[in-house]
N, C-alpha and C positions, 0 to 999 in steps of 0.2 A: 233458160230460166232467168229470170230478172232478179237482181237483187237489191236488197236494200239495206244499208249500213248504218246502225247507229249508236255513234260514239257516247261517251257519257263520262264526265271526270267523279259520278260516283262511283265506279262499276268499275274495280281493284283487277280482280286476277281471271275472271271468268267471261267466257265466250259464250253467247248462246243464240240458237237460231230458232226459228218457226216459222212453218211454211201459210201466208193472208193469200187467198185464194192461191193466186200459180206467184205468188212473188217470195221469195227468199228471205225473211227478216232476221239481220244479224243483230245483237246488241253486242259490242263490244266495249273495253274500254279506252278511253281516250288516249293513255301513253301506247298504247300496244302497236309495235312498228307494222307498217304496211306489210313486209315481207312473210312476218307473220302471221296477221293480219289475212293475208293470201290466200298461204296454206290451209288455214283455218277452215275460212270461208267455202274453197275447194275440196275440204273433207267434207264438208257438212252439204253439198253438192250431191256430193256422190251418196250421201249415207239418204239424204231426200229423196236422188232418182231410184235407188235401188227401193226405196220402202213404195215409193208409187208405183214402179214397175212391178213388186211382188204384191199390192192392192189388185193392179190388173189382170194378172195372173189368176191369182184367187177367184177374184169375179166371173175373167172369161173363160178360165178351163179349173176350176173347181177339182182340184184330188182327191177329194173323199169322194166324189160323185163317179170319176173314172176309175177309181182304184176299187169301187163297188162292181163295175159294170167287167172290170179285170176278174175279180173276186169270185163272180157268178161264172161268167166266162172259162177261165182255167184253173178256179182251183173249187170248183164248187161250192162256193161261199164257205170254205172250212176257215179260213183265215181270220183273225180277231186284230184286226188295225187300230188302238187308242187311237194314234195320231197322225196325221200326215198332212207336211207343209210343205210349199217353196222356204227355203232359206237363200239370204242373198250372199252370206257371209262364208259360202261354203266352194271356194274355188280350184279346191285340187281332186274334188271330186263328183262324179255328177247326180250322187245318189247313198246316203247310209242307211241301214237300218239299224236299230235293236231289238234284237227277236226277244229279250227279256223282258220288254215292255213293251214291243208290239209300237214302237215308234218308229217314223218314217221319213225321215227328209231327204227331199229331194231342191239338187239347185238349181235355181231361176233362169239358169245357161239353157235349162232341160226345156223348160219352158215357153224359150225361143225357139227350138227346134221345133224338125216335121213332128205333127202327132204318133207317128209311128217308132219314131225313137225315142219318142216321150215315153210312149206304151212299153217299149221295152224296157226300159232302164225300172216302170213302176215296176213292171212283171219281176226282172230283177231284183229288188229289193224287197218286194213282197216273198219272194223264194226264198228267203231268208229265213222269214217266220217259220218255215219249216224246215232248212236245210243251214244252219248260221256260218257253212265255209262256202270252199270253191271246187266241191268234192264234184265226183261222176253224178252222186246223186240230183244236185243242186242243178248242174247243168243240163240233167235231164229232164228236170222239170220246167226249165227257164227256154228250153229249146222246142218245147210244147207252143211256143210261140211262133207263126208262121215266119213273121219277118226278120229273129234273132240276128241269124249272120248279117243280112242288109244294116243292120242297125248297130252291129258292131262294127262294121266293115265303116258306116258313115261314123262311127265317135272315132275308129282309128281314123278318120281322116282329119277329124279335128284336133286329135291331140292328144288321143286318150286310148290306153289298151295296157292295161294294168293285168286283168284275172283274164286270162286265155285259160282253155277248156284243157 
């Protein structure tokens, strides 16, 4: 990502970026050390790739469209989903829901993975709207899913294995 830096000796205490086609525009202020400066720059990095990366997400595998076709699929379209999104900001877990509102996020890790662990983790969290622990029941609806074990078997290998059955 290119960037582009621009100082200003009227521009006191605030940093601000914005992404001119693929280029990075900083404005900063003119005393602010480079060290600073850096950091700065580097957060604002990261907080652009992740909103582009969860633009493309969106686009190329669309959750409301998959999490309809899960819907139909295992739960008979009983399920009433408000919302469901990638979140980028969501790293110690790869999937919430709240069954009280029928919201859903799922994070953008998930989104990189195979579609079949993607599927699982939705199935998951969709089990929720009807089961909100990690009870027998819960997992005998989540296990309705051909590829579960595979799909826990690959997030334990990534890192992850929190709610065992």
């Amino acid at each position: 990502m290119e960037v582009k830096i621009i100082r200003s000796p009227n521009r006191r205490h605030t940093v601000s970026a914005k992404m001119v086609n693929d280029c990075l525009v900083v404005a900063a202020p003119l005393r602010l050390s480079e060290e600073n400066l850096t950091k700065i720059v580097s957060d604002f990095k990261l907080k652009f790739e992740k909103k582009k990366l969860k633009e493309e997400l969106d686009r190329n595998q669309p959750l409301a469209e998959i999490a309809a076709l899960l819907n139909k699929k295992y739960f008979s379209n009983r399920l009433k989903i408000n919302s469901i999104e990638y979140v980028t900001g969501q790293n110690s877990k790869f999937g919430c829901c709240n069954y009280r509102e029928g919201h859903i996020r799922i994070s953008h890790k998930v989104g990189l993975m195979p579609k079949w662990v993607r599927n699982y983790v939705l199935i998951h969290e969709m089990a929720h709207l009807i089961e909100p622990n990690h009870s027998k029941a819960f997992w005998n609806i989540v296990c309705r899913y051909g590829l579960t074990e595979r799909a826990r078997g690959f997030l334990y290998a990534v890192g992850f294995n929190r709610n065992k059955p």
